[in-house]
C-alpha positions in Angstrom: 49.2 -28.5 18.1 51.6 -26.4 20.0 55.0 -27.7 21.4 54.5 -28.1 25.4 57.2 -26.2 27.3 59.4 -28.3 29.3 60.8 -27.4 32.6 63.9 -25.3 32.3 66.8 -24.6 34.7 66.1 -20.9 34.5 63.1 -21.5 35.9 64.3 -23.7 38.3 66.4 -21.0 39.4 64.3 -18.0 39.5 61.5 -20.4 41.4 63.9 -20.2 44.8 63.0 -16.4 44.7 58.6 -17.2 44.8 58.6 -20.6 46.6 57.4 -20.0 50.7 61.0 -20.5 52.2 59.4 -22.9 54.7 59.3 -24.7 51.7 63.1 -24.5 51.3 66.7 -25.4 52.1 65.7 -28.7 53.2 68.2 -30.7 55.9 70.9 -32.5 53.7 72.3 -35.7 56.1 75.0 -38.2 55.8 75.7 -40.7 58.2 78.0 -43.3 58.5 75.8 -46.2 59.9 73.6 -45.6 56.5 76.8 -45.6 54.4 78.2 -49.0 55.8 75.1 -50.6 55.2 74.5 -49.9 51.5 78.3 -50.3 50.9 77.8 -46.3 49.3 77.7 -42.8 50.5 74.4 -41.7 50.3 73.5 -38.1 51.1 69.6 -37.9 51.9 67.8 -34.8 51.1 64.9 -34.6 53.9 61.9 -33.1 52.5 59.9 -34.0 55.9 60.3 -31.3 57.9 58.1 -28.2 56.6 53.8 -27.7 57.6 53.1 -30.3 54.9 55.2 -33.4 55.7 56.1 -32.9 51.7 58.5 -31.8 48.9 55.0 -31.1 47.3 55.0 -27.0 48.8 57.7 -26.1 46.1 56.0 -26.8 43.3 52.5 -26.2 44.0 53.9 -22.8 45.2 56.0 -21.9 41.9 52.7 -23.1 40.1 50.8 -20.8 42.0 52.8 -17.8 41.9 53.1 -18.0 38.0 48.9 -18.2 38.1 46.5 -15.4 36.5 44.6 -14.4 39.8 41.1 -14.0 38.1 39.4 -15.6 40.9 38.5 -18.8 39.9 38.3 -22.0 41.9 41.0 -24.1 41.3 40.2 -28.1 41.1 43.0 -30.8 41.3 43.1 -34.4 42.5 45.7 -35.5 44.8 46.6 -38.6 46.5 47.3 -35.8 49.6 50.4 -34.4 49.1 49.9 -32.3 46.3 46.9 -31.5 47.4 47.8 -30.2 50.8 50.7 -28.4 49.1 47.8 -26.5 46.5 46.1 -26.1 50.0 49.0 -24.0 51.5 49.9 -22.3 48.5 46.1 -21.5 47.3 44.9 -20.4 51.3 47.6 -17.7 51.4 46.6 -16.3 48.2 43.0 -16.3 48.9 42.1 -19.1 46.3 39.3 -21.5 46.4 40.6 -25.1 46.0 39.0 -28.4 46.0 40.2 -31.8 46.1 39.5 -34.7 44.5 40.4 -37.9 46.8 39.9 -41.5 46.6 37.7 -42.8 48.9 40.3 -45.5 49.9 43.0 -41.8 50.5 45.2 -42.3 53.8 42.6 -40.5 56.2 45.6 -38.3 57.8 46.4 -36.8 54.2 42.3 -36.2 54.1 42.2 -34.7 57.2 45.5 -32.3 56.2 43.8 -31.3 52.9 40.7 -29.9 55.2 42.9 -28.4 57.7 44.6 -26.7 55.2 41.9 -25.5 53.5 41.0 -27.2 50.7 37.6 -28.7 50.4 38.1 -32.6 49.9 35.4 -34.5 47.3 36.4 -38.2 47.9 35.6 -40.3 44.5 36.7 -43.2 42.5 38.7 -46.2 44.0 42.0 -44.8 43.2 43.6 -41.7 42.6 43.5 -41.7 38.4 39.7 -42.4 39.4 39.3 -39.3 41.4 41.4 -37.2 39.1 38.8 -38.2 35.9 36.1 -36.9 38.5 38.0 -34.1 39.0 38.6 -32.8 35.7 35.2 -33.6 34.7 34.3 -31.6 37.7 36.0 -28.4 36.8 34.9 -28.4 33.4 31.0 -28.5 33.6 32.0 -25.6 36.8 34.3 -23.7 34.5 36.8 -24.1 37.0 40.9 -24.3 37.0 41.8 -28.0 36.4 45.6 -28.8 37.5 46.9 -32.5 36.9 50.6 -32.8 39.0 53.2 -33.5 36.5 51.5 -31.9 33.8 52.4 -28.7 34.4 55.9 -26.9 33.7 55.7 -24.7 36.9 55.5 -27.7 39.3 58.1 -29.7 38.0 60.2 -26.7 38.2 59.7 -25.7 41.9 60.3 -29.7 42.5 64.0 -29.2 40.8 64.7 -26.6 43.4 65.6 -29.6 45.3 68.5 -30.7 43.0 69.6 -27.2 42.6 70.2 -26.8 46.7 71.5 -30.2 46.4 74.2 -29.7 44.2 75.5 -26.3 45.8 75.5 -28.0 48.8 78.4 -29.9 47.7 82.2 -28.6 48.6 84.4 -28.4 45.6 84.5 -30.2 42.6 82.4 -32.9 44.2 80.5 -35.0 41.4 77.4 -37.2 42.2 77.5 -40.4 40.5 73.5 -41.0 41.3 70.1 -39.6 42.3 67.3 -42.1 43.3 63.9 -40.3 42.8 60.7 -41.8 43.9 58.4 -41.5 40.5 55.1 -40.9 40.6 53.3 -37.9 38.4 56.8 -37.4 37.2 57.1 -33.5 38.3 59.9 -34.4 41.3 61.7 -36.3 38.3 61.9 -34.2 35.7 62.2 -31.6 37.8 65.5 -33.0 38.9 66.3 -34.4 36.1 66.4 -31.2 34.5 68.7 -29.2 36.7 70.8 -32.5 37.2 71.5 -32.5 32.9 72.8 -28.9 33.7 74.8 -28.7 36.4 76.3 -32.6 36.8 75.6 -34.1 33.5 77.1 -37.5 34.1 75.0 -37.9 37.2 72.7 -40.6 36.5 69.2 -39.6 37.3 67.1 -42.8 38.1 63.3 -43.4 38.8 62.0 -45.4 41.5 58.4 -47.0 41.0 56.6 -49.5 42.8 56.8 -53.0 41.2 52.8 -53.0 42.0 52.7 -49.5 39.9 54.8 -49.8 37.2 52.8 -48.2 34.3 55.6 -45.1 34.3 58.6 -47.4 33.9 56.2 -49.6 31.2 55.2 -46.4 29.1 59.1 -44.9 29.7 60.5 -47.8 28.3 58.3 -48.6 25.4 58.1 -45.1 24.6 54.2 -44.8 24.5 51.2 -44.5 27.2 50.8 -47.8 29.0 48.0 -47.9 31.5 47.9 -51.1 34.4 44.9 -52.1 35.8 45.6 -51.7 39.6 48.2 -49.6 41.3 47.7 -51.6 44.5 50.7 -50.6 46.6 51.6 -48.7 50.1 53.2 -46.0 48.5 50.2 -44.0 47.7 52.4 -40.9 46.7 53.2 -43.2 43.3 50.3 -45.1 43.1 50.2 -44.0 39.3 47.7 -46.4 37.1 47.4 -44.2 33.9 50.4 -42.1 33.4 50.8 -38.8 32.7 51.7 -37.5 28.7 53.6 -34.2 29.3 55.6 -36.4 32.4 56.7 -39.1 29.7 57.8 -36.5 27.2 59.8 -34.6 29.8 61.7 -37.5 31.0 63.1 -38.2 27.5 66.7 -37.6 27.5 66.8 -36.7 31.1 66.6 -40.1 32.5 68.8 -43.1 32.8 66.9 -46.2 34.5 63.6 -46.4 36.1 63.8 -49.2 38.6 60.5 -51.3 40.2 60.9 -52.2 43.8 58.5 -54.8 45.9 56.4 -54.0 48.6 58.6 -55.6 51.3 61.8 -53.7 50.1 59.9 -50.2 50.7 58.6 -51.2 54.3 62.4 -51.9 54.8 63.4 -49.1 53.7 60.7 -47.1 56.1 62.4 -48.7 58.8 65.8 -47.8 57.4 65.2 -44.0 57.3 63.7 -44.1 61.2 66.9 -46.6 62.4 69.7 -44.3 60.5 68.4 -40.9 60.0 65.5 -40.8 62.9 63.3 -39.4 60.2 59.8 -41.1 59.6 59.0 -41.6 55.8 55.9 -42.4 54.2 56.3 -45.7 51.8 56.5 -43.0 48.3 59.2 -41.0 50.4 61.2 -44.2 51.1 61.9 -45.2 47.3 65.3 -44.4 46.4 66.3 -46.4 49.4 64.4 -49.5 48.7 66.5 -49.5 45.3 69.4 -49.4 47.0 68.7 -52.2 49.3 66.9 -54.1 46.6 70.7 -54.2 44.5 73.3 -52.7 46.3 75.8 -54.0 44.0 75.2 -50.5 41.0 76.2 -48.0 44.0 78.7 -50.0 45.9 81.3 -47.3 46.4 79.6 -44.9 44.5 78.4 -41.1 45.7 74.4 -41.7 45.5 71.7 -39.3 46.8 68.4 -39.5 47.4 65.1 -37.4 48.5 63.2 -38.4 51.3 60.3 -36.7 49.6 57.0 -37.4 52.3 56.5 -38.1 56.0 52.6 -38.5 55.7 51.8 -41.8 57.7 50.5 -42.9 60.7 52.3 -44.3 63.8 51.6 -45.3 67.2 52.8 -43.9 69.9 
């Protein structure tokens, strides 16, 4: 069995050069209201702003760029984020993609994926239900199967984000912690990665749903740990059965993984619209909910965070 190949911070680095610079330099903001709130200065990287409402374009476009064009279709499942980043990245290279959704998928992030271009197949209750479909799919087609955070490229294009974060900074200025929502793993380990490099004392800390907890279970026990249900808002970490290559890349490049309940994410939705005007899907709002769930780790502290999705509905 060959040793997988973990992200690496060269790759981080030379991924700036292929990723679609819609994709990139993402808003960093700091405001003062936020700050007095949490007790902390938290600098928010918003990853709202670009056609897909997602961090998700960076690494589905470093993955893609690294990819053998030989012209076959490429099949992935995707809660809607990933997959409308595959979308973007696979339309402008004339690639066929389809989409594996679960039938209970937020109907905007459908309705993205199509627009797009991706062809959607919705299957299975939940997303690790659709993914099975989908990468049973692929192989009796002989099509390219791609599982988000499985994959070295993706995680890589996701740790652009940390790199632009921390040359950002003036100075000598040292973070002392980075909330990241956790789901697949790629936007951790992605981070993680360049974080260990270029600020190694920064803690790097995962954010999971309390209702989704089977990355946090399998992280800390060191072994695969499914759950039965991954009944929660946050779809974009709505993770039931994790992910091997994720778990193995997180070892020695993360700190804490912390659980956070349902209410503390919808207040944290509204914290993000109240202090930053910025609407945030429940997934995107993680690292904040941690913070308001405990204040007391960060009080004083310099803490950032990645606002990661802006997929959901709202009246207006």
């Amino acid at each position: 069995m060959s040793t997988p190949s973990f992200p690496s911070v060269d790759g981080i680095s030379r991924a700036i050069a292929k990723i679609d610079p819609v994709f990139l330099r993402s808003p960093l903001l700091e405001q003062s209201t936020a700050n007095a709130a949490l007790g902390c200065k938290l600098l928010a990287k918003i990853e709202t702003l670009n056609p897909i409402r997602s961090f998700k374009g960076r690494g589905a476009g470093w993955w893609m760029a690294n990819l053998q064009d030989d012209g076959r279709t490429i099949v992935s499942a995707s809660a809607g984020n990933f997959g409308q980043g595959l979308a973007y990245a696979a339309t402008h290279r004339g690639r066929k993609l389809v989409i594996f959704s679960s039938v209970n998928a937020n109907p905007l992030k459908i309705a993205a994926m199509r627009r797009f271009g991706a062809e959607v197949v919705l299957q299975g209750n939940d997303f690790d239900a659709a993914k099975l479909a989908a990468e049973a799919f692929a192989g009796r087609e002989g099509f390219l199967f791609v599982e988000d955070g499985a994959e070295r490229d993706i995680a890589e294009g996701a740790g652009t984000i940390a790199k632009e974060l921390t040359d950002s900074l003036p100075g000598e200025t040292k973070l002392d912690a980075v909330l990241v929502p956790l789901g697949n793993g790629a936007l951790l380990t992605g981070i993680g990665t360049w974080m260990r490099h270029a600020m190694p004392n920064c803690k790097v800390v995962g954010v999971v749903a309390e209702a989704a907890p089977s990355m946090k279970i399998s992280w800390k026990r060191e072994r695969i740990v499914t759950t039965e249900t991954a009944r929660t808002a946050a779809d974009g970490i709505a993770v039931r059965v994790p992910v091997p290559y994720a778990l193995k890349s997180m070892r020695g490049l993360v700190d804490d993984i912390i659980a956070v309940d349902e209410a503390k994410i919808q207040e944290a939705m509204a914290f993000c619209l109240r202090h930053y005007g910025v609407v945030v899907e429940p997934a995107g709002a993680a690292g904040v909910s941690a913070l308001l769930l405990d204040p007391d780790p960060w009080r004083g502290r310099l803490v950032a965070t990645v606002l990661c999705g802006g997929n959901v509905a709202i009246d207006v």
